[in-house]
C-alpha positions as CSV (number, residue, x, y, z in Angstrom):
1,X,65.0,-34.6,-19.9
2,X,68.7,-34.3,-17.8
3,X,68.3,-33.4,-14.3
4,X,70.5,-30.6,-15.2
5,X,67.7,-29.5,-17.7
6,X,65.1,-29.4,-15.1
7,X,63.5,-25.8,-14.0
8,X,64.9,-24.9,-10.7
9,X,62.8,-22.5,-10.2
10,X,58.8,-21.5,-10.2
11,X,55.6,-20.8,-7.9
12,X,54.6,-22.1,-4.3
13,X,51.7,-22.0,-1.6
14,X,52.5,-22.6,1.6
15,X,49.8,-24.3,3.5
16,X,50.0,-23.5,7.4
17,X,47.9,-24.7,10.6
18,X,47.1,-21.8,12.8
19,X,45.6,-23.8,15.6
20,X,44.7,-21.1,18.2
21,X,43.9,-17.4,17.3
22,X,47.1,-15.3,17.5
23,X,48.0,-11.4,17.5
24,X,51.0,-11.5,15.4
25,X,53.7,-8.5,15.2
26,X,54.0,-8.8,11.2
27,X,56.9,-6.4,10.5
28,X,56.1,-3.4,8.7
29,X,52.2,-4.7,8.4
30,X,51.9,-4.1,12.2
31,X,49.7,-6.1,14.6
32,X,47.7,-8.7,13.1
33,X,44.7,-11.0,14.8
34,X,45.2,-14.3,13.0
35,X,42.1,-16.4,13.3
36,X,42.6,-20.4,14.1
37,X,43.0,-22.4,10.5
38,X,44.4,-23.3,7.3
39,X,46.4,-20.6,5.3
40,X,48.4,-20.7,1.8
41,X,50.9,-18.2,0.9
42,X,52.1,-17.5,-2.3
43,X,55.5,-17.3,-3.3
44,X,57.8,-17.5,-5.5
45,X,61.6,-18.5,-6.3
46,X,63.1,-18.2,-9.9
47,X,66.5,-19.8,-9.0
48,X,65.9,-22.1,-6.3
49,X,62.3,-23.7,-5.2
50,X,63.1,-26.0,-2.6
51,X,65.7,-23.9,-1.2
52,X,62.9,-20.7,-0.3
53,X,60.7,-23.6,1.1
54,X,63.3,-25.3,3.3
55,X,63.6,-21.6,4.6
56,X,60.1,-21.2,5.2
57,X,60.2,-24.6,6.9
58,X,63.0,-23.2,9.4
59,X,62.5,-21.7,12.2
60,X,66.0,-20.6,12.4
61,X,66.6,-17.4,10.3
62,X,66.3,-13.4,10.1
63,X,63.2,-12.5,10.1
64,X,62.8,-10.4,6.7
65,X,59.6,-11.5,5.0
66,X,55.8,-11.0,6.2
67,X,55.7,-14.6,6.2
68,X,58.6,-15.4,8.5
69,X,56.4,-13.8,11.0
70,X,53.4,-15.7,10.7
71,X,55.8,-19.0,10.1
72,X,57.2,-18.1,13.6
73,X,54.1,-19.1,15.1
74,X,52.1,-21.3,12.4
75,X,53.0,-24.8,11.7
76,X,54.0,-25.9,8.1
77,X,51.7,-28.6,6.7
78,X,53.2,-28.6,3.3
79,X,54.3,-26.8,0.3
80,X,52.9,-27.0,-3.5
81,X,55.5,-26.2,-5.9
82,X,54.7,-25.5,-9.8
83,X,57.9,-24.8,-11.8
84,X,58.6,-22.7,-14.3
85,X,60.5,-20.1,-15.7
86,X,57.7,-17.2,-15.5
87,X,57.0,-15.5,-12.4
88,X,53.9,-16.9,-12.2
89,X,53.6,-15.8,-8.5
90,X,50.6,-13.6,-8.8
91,X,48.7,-15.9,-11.1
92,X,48.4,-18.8,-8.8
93,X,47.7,-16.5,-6.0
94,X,44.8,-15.1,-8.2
95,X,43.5,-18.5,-8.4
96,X,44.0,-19.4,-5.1
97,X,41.2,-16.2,-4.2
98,X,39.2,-17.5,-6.7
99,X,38.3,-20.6,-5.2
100,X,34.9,-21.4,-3.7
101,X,36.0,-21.7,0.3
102,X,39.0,-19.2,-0.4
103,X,39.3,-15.7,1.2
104,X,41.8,-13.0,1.4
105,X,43.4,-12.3,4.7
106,X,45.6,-9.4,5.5
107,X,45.8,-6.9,2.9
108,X,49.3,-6.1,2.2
109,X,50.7,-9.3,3.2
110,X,53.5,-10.6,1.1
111,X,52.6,-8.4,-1.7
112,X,55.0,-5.1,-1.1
113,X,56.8,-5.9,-4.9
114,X,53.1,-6.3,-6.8
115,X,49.7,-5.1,-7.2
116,X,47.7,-7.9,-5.4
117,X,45.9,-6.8,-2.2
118,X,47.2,-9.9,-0.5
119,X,49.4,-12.8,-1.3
120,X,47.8,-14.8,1.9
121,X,44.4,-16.5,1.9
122,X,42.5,-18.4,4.6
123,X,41.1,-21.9,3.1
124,X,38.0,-23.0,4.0
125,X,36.2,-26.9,3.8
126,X,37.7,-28.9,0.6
127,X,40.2,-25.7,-0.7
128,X,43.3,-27.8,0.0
129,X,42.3,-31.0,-1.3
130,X,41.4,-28.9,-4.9
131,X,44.7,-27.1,-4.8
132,X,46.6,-30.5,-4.3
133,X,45.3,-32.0,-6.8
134,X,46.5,-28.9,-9.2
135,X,49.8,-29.0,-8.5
136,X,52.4,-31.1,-9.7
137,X,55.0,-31.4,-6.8
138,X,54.7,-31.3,-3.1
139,X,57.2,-30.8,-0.2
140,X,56.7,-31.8,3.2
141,X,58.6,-30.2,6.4
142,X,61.0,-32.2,8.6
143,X,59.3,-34.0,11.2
144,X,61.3,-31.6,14.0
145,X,59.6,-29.0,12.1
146,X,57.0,-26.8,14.7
């Protein structure tokens, strides 16, 4: 396969370290008490992957997404990309609450364009080292990265 033949685009979770308990503003979601620990997000990009990662990365940018908010205060451990051509956004996150460990946090969260109560999930003990070894690719932040 070309690198020009290779799908830009696909599914992500974002895996962040909360390491204190937080009250986070989240936008339209309002107040939020974020407990200490692991999260993943699910996202998605159809055009460009590691372009929407690098921004979830940043801390420089709008704020516009329910993640940017928690982002703002939670620090990126990594992000595990699966490409493909299907918004498969939904499907992974599905997965992702189906996991032994895995629960739902913050109904409504990054979920305004679908029918899933949530698209953020709190991992418990051995959750990240099962979802790591189910995706393909992986991205790690900058070391400046907060």
């Amino acid at each position: 396969m070309r690198p020009s033949d290779q799908c830009k685009g696909g599914a992500y979770l974002l895996i962040l370290r909360l390491d204190e308990e937080e009250e986070i503003d989240v936008g339209r979601l309002g107040s939020v008490v974020f407990p200490k620990g692991t999260y993943a997000y699910a996202g998605s990009a159809l055009t460009s992957l590691e372009a929407r990662v690098n921004r979830h990365f940043s801390l420089e940018k709008r704020m516009h997404w329910h993640i940017d908010f928690l982002r703002a205060k939670a620090r990126p451990e990594e992000a595990l990309l699966l490409r493909s051509h299907d918004d498969i956004e939904c499907m992974i996150n599905e997965m992702v609450g189906k996991m032994k460990g895995a629960r739902p946090f913050a109904l409504g969260f990054g979920c305004s364009d679908c029918g899933c109560a949530t698209h953020l999930h709190i991992l418990g003990s051995g959750c990240l080292s099962r979802l790591e070894s189910f995706f393909p690719e992986k991205m790690k932040p900058a070391a400046t990265a907060k």
